[in-house]
Backbone as a printed PyTorch tensor [residue, N CA C, xyz], in Angstrom:
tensor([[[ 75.5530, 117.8390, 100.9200],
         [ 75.2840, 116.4330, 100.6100],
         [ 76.5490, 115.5800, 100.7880]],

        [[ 77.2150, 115.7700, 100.0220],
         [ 78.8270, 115.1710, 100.4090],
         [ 79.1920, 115.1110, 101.7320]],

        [[ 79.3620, 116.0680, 102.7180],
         [ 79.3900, 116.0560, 104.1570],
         [ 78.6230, 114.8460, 104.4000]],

        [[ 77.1290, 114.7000, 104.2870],
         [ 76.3120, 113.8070, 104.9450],
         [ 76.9190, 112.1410, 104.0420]],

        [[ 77.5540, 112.0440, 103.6350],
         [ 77.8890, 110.7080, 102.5770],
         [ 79.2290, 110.2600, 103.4360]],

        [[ 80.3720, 111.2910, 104.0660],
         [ 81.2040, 111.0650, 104.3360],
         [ 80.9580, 110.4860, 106.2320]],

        [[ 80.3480, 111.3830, 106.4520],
         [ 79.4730, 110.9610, 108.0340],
         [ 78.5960, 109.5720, 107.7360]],

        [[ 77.8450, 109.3770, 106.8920],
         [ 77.4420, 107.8970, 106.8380],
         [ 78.7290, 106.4210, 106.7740]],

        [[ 79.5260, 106.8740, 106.1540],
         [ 80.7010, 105.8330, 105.6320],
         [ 81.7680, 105.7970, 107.2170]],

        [[ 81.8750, 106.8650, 107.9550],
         [ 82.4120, 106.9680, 109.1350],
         [ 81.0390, 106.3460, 110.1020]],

        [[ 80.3330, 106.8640, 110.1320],
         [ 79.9820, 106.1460, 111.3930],
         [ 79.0780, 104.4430, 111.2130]],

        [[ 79.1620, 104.0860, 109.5340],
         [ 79.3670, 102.7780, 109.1910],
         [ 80.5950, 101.8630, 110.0390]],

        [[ 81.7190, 102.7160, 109.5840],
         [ 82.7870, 102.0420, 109.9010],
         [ 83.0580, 101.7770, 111.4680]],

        [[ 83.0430, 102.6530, 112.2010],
         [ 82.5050, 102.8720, 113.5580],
         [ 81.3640, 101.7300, 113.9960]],

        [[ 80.2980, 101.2880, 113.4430],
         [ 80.0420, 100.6640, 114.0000],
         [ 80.2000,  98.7690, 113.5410]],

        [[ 80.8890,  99.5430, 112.7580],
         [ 81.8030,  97.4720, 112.2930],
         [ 82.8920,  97.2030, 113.2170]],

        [[ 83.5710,  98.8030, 113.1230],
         [ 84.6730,  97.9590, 113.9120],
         [ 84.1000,  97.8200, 115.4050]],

        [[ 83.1080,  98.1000, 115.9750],
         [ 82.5580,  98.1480, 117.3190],
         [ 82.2800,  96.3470, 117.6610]],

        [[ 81.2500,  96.5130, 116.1110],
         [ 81.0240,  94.8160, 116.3670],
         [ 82.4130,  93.7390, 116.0600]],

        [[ 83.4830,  94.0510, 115.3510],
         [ 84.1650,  93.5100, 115.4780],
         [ 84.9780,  93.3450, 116.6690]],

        [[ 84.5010,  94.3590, 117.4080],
         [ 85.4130,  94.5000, 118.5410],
         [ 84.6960,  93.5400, 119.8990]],

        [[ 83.0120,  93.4900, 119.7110],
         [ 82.4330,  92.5870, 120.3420],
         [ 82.4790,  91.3940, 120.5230]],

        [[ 82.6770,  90.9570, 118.9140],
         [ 82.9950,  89.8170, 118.4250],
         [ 84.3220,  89.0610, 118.9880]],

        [[ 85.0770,  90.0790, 119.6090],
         [ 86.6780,  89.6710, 119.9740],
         [ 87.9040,  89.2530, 119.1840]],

        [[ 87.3440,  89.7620, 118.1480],
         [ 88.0030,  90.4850, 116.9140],
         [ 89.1830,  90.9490, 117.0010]],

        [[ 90.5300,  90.4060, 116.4780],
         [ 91.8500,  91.3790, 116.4830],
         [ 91.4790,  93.0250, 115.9130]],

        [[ 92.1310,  93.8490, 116.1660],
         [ 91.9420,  94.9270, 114.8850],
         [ 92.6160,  94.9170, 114.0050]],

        [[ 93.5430,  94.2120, 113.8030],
         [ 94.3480,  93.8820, 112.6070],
         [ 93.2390,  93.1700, 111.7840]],

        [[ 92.4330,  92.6520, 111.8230],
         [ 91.7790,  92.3890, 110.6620],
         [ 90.3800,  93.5780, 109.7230]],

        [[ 90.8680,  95.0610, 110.6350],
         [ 90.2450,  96.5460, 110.0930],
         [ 90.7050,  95.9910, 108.3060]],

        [[ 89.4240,  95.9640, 108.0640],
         [ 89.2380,  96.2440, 106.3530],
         [ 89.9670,  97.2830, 105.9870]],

        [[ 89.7520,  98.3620, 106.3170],
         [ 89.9790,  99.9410, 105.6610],
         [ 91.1650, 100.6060, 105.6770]],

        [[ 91.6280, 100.6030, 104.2540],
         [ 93.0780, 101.6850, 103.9820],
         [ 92.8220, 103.0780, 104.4350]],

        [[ 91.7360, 103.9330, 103.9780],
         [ 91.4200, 105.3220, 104.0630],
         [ 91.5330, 105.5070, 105.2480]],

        [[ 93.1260, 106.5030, 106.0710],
         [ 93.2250, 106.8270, 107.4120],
         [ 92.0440, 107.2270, 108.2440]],

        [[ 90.9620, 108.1700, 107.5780],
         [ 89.8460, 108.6470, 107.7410],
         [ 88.9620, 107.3460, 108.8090]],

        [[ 88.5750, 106.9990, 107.5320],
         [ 87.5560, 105.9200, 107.8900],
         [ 88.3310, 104.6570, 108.8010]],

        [[ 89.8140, 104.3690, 108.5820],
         [ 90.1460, 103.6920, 109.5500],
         [ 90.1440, 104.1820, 110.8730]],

        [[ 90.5780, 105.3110, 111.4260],
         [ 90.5550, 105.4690, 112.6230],
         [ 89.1860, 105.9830, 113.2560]],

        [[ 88.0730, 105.4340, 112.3870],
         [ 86.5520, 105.4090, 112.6460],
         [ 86.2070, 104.4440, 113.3410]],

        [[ 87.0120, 103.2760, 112.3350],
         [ 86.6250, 101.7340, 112.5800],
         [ 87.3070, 101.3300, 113.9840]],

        [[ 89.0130, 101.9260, 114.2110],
         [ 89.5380, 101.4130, 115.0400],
         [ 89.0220, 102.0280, 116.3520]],

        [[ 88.2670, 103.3810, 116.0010],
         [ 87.7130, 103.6840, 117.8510],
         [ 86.4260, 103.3550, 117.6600]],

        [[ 85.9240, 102.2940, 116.5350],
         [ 84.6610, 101.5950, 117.0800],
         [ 85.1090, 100.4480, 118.1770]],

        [[ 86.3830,  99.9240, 117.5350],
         [ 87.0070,  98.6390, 117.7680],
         [ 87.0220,  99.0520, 119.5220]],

        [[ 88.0040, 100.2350, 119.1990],
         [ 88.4900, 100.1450, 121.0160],
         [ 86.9130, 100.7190, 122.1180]],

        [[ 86.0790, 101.1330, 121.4460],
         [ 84.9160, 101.6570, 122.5460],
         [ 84.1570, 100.2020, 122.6520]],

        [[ 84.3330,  99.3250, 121.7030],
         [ 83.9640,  97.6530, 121.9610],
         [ 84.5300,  96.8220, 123.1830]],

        [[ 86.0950,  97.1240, 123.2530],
         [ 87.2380,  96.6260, 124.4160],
         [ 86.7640,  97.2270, 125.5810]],

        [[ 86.5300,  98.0430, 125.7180],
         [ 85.8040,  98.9920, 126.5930],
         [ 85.0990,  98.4590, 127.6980]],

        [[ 83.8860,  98.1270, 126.7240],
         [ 82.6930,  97.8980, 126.9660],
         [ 82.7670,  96.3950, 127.3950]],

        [[ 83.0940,  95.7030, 126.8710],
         [ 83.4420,  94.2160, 127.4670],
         [ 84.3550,  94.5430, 128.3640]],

        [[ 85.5310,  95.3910, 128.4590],
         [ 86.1170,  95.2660, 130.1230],
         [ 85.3460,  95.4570, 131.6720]],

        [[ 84.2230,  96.5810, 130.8950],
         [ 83.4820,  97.0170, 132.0100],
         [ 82.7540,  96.0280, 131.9440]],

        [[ 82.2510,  95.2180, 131.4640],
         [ 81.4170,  93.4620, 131.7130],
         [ 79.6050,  94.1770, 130.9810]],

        [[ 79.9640,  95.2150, 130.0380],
         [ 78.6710,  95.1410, 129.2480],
         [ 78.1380,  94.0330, 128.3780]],

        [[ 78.8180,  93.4130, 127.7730],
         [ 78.6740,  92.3320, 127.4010],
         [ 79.5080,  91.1150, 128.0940]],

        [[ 78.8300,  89.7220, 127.7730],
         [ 79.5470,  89.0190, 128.4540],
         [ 80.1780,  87.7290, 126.7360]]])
């Protein structure tokens, strides 16, 4: 159960920082202290940069 609580809160974060990253969002404005869950948020952030370089979104 715990496993599945810690995978929900990661791939939460993952997909905030994704939309923040859509949004065109600095990542300096990542909410999250917990290294964990930050570097969830920040490779939501960068698979967002990504995706707008390749012109998925406009």
């Amino acid at each position: 159960m715990m496993k599945r609580q810690k995978r929900d809160r990661q791939s939460r974060a993952f997909s905030r920082g994704y939309q923040a990253g859509i949004a065109g969002r600095s990542k300096e404005i990542c909410p999250y202290q917990n290294t964990e869950i930050k570097s969830e948020w920040l490779g939501g952030w960068r698979e967002a940069i990504t995706d707008k370089q390749q012109g998925l979104f406009k």
